[in-house]
C-alpha positions as CSV (number, residue, x, y, z in Angstrom):
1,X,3.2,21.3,-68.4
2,X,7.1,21.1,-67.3
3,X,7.9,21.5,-63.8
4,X,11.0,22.1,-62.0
5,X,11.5,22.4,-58.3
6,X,14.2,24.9,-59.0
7,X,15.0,28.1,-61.0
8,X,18.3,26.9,-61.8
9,X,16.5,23.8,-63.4
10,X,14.8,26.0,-65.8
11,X,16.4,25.2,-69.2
12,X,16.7,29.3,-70.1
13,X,13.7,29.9,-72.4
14,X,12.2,33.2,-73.3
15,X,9.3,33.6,-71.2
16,X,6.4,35.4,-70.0
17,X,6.3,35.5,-66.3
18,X,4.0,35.8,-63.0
19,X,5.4,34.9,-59.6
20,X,3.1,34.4,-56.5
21,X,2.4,31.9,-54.2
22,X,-1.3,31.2,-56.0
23,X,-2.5,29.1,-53.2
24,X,-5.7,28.1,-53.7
25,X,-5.7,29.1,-57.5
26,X,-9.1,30.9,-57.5
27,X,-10.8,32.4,-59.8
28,X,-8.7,35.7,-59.3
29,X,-5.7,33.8,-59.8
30,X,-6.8,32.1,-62.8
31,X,-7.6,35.8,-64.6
32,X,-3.8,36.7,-64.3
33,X,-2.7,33.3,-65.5
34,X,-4.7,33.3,-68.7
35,X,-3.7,36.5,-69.8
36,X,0.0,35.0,-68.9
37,X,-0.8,32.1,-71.6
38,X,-2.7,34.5,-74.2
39,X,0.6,37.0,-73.8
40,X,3.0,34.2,-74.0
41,X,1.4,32.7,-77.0
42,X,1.1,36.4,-78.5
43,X,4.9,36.9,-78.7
44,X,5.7,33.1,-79.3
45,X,7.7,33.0,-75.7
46,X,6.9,30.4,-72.9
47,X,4.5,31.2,-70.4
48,X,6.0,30.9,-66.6
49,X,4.3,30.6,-63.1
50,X,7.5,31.0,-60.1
51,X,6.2,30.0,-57.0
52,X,7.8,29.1,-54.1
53,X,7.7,26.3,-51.3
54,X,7.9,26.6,-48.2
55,X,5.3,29.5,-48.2
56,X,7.6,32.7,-47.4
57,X,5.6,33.6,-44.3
58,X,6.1,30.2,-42.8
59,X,10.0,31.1,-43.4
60,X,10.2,34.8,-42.3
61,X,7.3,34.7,-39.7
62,X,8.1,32.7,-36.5
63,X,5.6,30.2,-35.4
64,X,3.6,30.9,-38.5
65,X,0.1,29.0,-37.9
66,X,-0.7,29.6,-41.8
67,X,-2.3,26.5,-43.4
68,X,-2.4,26.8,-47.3
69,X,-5.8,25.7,-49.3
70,X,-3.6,23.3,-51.6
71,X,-0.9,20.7,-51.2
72,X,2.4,21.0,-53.9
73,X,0.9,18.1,-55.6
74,X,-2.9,19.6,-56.0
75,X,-1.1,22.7,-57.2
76,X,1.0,21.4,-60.0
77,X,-2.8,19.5,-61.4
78,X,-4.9,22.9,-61.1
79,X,-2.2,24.7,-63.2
80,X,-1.5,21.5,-65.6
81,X,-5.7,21.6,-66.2
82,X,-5.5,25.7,-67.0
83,X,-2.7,25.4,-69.4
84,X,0.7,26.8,-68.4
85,X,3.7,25.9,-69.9
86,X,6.0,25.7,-67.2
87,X,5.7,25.7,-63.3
88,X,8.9,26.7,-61.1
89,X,8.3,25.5,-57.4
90,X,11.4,27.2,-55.8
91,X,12.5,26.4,-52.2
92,X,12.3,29.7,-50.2
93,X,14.8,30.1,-47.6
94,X,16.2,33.4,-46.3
95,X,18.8,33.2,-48.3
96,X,16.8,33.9,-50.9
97,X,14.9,36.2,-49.0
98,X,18.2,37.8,-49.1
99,X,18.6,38.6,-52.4
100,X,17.8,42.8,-53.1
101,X,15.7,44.0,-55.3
102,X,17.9,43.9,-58.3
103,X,19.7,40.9,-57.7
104,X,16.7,39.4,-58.0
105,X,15.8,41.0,-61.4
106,X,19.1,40.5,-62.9
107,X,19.6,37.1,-61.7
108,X,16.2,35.4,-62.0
109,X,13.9,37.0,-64.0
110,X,16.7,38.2,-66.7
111,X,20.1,35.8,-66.7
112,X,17.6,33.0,-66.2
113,X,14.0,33.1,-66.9
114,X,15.4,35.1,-70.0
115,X,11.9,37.3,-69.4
116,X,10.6,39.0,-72.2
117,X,7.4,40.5,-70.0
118,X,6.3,40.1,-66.5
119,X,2.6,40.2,-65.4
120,X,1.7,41.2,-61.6
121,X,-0.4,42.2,-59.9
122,X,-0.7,45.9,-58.6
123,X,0.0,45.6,-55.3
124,X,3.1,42.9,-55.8
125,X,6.5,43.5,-54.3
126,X,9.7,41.7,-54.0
127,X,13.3,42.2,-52.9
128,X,15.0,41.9,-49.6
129,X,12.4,43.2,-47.1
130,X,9.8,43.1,-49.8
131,X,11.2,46.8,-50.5
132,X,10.3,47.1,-54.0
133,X,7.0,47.4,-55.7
134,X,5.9,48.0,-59.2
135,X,7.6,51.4,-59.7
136,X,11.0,49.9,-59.3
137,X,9.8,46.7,-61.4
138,X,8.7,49.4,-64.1
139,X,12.3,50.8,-63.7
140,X,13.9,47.6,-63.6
141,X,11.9,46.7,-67.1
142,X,12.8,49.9,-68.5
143,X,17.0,49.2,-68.1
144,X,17.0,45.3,-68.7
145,X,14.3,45.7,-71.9
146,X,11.6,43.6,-70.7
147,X,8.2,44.7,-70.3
148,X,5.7,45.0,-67.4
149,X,2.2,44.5,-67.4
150,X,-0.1,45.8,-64.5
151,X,-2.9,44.2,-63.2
152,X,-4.9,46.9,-62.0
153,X,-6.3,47.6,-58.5
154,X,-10.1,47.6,-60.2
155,X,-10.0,44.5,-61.9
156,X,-8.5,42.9,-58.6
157,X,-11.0,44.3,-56.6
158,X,-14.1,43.4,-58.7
159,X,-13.2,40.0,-58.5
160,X,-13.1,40.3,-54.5
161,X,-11.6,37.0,-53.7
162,X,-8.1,36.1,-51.5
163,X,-6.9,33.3,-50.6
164,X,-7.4,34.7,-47.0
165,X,-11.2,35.0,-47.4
166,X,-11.7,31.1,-48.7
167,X,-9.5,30.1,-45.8
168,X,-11.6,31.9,-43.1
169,X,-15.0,30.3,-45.1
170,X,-13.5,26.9,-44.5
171,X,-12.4,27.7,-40.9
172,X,-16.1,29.1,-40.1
173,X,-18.0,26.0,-42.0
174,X,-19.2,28.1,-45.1
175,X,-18.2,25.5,-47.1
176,X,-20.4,26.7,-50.1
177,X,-19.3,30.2,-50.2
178,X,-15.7,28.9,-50.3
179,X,-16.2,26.7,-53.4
180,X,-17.9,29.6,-55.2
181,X,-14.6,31.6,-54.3
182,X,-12.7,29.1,-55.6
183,X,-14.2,28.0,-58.6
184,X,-14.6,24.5,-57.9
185,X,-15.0,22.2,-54.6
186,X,-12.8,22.6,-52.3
187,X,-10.6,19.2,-51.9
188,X,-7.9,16.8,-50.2
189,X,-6.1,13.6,-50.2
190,X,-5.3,11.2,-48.2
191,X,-4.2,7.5,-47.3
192,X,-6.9,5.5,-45.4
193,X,-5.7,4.1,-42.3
194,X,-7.1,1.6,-39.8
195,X,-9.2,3.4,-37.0
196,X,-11.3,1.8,-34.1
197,X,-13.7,0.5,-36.5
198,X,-16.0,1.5,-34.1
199,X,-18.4,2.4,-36.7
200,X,-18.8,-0.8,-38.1
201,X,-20.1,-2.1,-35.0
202,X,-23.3,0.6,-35.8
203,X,-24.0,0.2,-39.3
204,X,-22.2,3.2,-40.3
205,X,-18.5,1.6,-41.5
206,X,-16.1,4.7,-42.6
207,X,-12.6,5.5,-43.8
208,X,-10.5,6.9,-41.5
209,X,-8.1,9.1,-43.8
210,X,-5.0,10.6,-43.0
211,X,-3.4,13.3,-44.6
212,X,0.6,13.8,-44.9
213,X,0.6,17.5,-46.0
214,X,0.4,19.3,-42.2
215,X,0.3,22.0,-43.6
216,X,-3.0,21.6,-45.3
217,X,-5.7,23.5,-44.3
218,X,-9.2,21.2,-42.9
219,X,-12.4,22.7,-42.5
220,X,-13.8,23.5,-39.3
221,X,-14.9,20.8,-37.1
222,X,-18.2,18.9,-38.1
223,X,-20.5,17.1,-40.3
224,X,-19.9,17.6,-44.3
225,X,-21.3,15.8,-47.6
226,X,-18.8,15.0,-49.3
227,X,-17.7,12.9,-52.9
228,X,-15.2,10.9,-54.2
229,X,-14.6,8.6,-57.0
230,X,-14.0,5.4,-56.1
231,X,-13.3,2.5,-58.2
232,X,-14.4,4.6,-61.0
233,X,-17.9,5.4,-59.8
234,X,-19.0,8.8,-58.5
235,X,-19.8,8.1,-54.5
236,X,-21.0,10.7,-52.0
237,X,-20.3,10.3,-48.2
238,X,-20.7,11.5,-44.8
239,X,-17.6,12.7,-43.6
240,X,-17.3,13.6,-39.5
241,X,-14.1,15.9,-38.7
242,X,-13.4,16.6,-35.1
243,X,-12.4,14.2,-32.1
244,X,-15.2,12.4,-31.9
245,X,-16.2,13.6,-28.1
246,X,-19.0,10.9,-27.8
247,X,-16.3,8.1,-27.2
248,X,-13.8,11.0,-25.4
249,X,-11.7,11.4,-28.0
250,X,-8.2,13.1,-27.8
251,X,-7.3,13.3,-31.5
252,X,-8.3,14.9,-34.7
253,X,-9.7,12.7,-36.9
254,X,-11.2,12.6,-40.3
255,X,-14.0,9.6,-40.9
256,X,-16.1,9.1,-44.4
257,X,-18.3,7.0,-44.6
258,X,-19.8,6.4,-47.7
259,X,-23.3,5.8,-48.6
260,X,-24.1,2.6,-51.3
261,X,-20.3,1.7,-51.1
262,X,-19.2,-1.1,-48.7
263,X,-15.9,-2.4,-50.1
264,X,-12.6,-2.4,-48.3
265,X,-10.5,0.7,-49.0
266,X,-7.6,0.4,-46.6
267,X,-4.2,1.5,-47.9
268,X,-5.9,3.2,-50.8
269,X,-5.4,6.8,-51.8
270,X,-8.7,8.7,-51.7
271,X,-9.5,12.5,-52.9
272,X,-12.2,13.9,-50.8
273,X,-14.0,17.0,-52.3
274,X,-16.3,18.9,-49.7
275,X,-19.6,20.0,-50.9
276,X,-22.0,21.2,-47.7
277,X,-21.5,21.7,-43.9
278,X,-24.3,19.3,-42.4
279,X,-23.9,20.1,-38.6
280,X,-21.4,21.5,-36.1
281,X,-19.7,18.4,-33.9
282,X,-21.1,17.5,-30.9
283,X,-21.2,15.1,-27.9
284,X,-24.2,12.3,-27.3
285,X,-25.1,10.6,-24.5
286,X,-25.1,7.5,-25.9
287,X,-24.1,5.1,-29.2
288,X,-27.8,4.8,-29.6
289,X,-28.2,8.5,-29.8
290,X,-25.2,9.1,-32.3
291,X,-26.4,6.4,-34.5
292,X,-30.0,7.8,-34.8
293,X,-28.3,11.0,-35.4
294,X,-25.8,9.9,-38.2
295,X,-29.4,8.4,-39.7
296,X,-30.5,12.0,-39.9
297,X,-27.6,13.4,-41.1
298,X,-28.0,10.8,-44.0
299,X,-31.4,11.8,-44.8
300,X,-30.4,15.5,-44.8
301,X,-27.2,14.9,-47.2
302,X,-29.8,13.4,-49.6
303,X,-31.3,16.8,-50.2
304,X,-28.0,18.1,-50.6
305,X,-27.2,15.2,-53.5
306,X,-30.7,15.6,-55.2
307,X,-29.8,20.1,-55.5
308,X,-26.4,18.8,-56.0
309,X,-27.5,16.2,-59.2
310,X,-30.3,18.8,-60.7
């Protein structure tokens, strides 16, 4: 897959087009994208994805608290893995945002995305204001001879799954119900940093792992199973979001720690994946009484890994 992180950049290829901001890429995502391949591939153009960065309501909404299910770089591998020729990553400004209707049409999508069909869905508009919708993309089709396909409000609707849904699973725990949204586990990356190492001290060492993208969405506040591969080997872990309100703890922080794995990991790059919501976080009374309770959380994640491994 070719990506550019400009339209501009786009070397002027007859293409087959969808535009959105496909965060997440779930499984309704992924039905508009293979009929984007299968049409490309049908008329021997390139297939296109034009998405944008930042996300437009983090431009055009003020204070926007909007966290997005995937970073730039997780989005470019999910769309790499599903087969699309070419990924646009444009910056949105408001300039853009200033562009009408037709301007956009005429200057994008036809002088040069050269597009021979679009593929959007029903509900999609675009333009200055977001003042256009399908009718006038029909219109704009019908003067500068490319063609539109509609994805229609059924098929949309039978698959039943947003973005906005998988994000408010996350937020309330439902960890599982967001992965089935999704299509596979939900996931992040991050650099792991030196904490207090106070977990060490327990029995219970853990990677304290920081994440660059602040705009990336973390589950809600608790006690999750959790994988990664590390040093080639599958490993599940115990992984503690939340402030840690046993030691009075100011600061977010997200801890792993592993089970069978004791090996330094410090300044390594790790890809979490998040399988099950254990327990909500809470405050003990004493060490004693975490540690006895991190013990059960163990045995409980072993349940978890046996359904999990079946």
């Amino acid at each position: 897959m070719n990506t550019y992180h400009s339209i501009s950049a786009y070397p002027k290829k007859k293409s087959v087009v969808t535009i959105g901001t496909f965060d997440g890429l779930h499984v309704g995502h992924k039905k508009i994208l293979e009929r984007i391949i299968y049409s490309a591939r049908e008329i021997h153009c390139e297939s296109v994805v034009l998405t944008f960065f930042p996300h437009p309501r983090m431009v055009l909404q003020e204070n926007s608290s909007l966290k997005l299910l995937n970073s730039i770089e997780e989005k470019i591998s999910l769309l790499q893995k599903i087969g699309i020729d070419n990924l646009i990553i444009h910056p949105f400004d408001k300039e853009f945002s200033n562009l009408t209707s037709e301007e956009f049409v005429k200057k994008i999508l036809v002088d040069q995305l050269q597009i021979q069909k679009i593929i959007i869905g029903y509900d999609h508009r675009f333009g200055k204001n977001r003042a256009a919708n399908i009718h006038d993309l029909i219109h704009f089709g019908e003067k500068y001879n490319f063609e539109v396909e509609q994805i229609s409000a059924q098929e949309i609707d039978q698959i039943a799954v947003s973005s906005t849904k998988i994000r408010t699973a996350l937020e309330n725990g439902t960890v599982t119900i967001a992965n089935e949204y999704l299509g596979y586990n939900y996931y992040f990356s991050g650099i792991v940093v030196k904490g207090n190492q106070l977990g060490r001290t327990i029995g219970f060492p853990t990677a304290n792992i920081q994440i660059k993208e602040d705009y990336k969405l973390i589950p809600k506040k608790g006690v999750y199973l959790v994988k990664s591969i590390l040093k080639g080997d599958l490993v599940y872990g115990i992984m503690n979001i939340g402030t840690r309100p046993t030691l009075n703890g100011t600061n977010q922080t997200i801890e792993v720690h592993y089970l069978d794995f004791n090996e330094d990991l410090y300044e390594q790059q790790l890809t979490v994946e998040v399988l099950e919501f254990i327990r909500a976080e809470q405050k003990f009374d004493s060490l004693e009484i975490l540690k006895n309770q991190i013990q059960k959380d163990k045995e409980k994640s072993l349940t978890f890994i046996l359904k999990e491994g079946k």
